[in-house]
N, C-alpha and C positions, 0 to 999 in steps of 0.2 A: 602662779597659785593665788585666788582668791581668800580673803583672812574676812570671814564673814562673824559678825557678831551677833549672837541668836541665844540669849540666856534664858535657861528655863527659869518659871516662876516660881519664888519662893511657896506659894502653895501646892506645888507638884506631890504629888502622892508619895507615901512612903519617906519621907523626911531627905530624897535625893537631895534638896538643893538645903540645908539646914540655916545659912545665914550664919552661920559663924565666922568671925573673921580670923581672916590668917597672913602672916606674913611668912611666907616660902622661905626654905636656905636649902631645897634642891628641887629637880625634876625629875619627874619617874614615869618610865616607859611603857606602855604595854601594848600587843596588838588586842585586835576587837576578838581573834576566837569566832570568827564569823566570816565564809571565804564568800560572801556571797553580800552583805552589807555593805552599803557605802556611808561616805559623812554624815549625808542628809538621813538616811535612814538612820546610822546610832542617833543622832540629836530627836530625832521624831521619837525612837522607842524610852528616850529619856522620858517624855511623857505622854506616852500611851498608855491610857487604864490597864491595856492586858498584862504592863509591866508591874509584878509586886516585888520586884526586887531595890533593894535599898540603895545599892550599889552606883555611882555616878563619876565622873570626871571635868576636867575645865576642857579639854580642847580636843578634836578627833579629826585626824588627818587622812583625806584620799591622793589619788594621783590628780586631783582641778583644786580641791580649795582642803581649807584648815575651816574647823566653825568651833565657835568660842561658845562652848555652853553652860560656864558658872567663873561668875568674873575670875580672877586668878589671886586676890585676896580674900577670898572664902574658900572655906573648907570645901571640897567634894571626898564621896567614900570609895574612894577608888583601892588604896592599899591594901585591905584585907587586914590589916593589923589594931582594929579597935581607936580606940576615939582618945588615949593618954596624949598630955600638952607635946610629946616628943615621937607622936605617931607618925608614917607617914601619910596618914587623912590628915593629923592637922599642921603639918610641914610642907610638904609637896607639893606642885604641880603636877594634874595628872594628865598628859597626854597618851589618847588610843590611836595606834598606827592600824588603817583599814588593812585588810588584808585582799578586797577584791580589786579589779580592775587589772591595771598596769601598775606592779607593785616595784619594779626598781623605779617608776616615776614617782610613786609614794613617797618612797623612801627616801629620795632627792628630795621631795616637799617636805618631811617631817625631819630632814636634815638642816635644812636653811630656816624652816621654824626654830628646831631646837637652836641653833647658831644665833638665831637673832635675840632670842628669850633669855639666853646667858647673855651675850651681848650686853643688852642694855641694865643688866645687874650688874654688869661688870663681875661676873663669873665664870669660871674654865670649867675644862669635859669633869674632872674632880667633883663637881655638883649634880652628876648624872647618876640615877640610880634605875634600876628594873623593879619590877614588883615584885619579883623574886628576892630583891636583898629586905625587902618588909617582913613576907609572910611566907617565901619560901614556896609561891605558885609559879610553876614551870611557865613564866610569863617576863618578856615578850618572847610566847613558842617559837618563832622565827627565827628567833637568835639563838636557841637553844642549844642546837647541835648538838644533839646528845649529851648534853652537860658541858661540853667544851667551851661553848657560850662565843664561840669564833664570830658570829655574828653581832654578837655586842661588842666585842672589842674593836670589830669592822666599823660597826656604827658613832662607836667613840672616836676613830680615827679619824674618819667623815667627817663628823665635825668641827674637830680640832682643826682640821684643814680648811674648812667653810669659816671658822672665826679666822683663824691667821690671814686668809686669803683679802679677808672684809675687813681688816684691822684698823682703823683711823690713822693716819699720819702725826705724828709727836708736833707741836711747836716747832721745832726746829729742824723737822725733817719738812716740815711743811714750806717753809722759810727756803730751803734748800731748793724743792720744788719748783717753788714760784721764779726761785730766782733763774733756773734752766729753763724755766717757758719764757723770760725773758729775754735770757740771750738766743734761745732759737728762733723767736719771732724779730728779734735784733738781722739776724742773718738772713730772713725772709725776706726781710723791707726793704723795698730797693728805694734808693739815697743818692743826695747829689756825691758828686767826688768828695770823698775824706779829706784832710785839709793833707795829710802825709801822703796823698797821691799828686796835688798841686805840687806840695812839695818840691818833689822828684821829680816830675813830670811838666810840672808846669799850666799845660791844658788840658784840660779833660774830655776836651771834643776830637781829639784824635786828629788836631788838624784842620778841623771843620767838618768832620765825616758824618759826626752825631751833633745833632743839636740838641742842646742840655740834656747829655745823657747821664742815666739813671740806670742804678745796678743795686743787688743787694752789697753786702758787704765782703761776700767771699766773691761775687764777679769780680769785683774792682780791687780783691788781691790776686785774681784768674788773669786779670789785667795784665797789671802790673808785674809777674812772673814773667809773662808774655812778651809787655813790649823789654826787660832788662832782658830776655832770651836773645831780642834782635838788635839788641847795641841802642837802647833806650830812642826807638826810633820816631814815629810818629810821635810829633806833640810832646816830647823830650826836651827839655830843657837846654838850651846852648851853655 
């Protein structure tokens, strides 16, 4: 998925893009209402004269790319619920989920958007809201299900699954990490004989059979298994 940035201009008609600033504490869903529209077409009718409608959002998602059309600390009038400091025009992020093309491939895009967008708030699905919980427009229709809203709870799962999946490693799980890619590349690397296989053994050339031979470190305890198997034979110690 392509995250293209294409802001309309604050001169856009009908006060779409109004320049108010806002700082978000959720996101709010909705499809376009449009089975035939794709991104680039909503972002164009953002500002197209034939639009007089006042109506706008930050971000509109198809099945190829997401496109950012009003930064995401300004207002857009997506909510329907008027312009109060506690609106969600002037709280919200509005993301439109297309409805044309391939729409469970959409829907994975406007998934791993919304996942990333809390993400970097350091926010959960709890920050998720529909346009419906503003102003009570049967929106996002797709999740509607006849009021059951199965769809949104669907889509809330999704993403909760999409953050946990992409979750960063704590300090100390990280620490942990490192430290397992260290002894599996330990076991990788083949090494002259351990000093606890001289040890035992004495030589490490089998006798003469290998010259300066080299093993990782579970051969040369595959070894060592081996020759105590046959009464510590070749290159065995007197």
């Amino acid at each position: 998925m392509r995250y293209i940035i294409d802001h309309i201009p604050q001169s856009t008609p009908h006060n779409r893009r109004p320049g108010l600033s806002m700082t978000p504490t959720t996101i709010t869903i909705h499809n376009t209402g449009n089975s035939k529209s794709r991104a680039r077409d909503e972002r164009a009718w953002l500002a197209n004269p034939a639009n007089v409608r006042t109506a706008s959002f930050h971000i509109v998602v198809d099945d190829t790319e997401a496109i950012e059309c009003i930064p995401l600390n300004e207002v857009a009038w997506h909510a329907g619920d008027g312009s109060g400091v506690s609106s969600g025009n002037r709280t919200s992020i509005g993301i439109e989920i297309c409805e044309s093309g391939n729409y469970e491939r959409t829907m994975q895009n406007a998934v791993v958007l919304v996942a990333h967008l809390l993400r970097e708030r350091g926010w959960g699905v709890d920050r998720l809201r529909r346009h419906y919980d503003w102003s009570r427009k049967i929106c996002p229709r797709l999740m509607h299900d006849g009021g059951k809203w199965t769809g949104w709870e669907e889509f809330k799962r999704r993403v909760a699954a999409e953050l946990e999946a992409n979750e960063p490693m704590t300090k100390e799980e990280k620490q942990a990490f490192d430290a397992l890619v260290a002894r599996v590349a330990a076991l990788e690397t083949k090494i002259p004989a351990p000093a606890w296989f001289v040890e035992e053994f004495g030589s490490a050339d089998l006798g003469g059979l290998i010259q300066e031979p080299r093993f990782t470190l579970e051969g040369w305890r595959t070894l060592a298994v081996a020759l105590r198997a046959v009464g510590n034979g070749l290159g065995a110690k007197k």
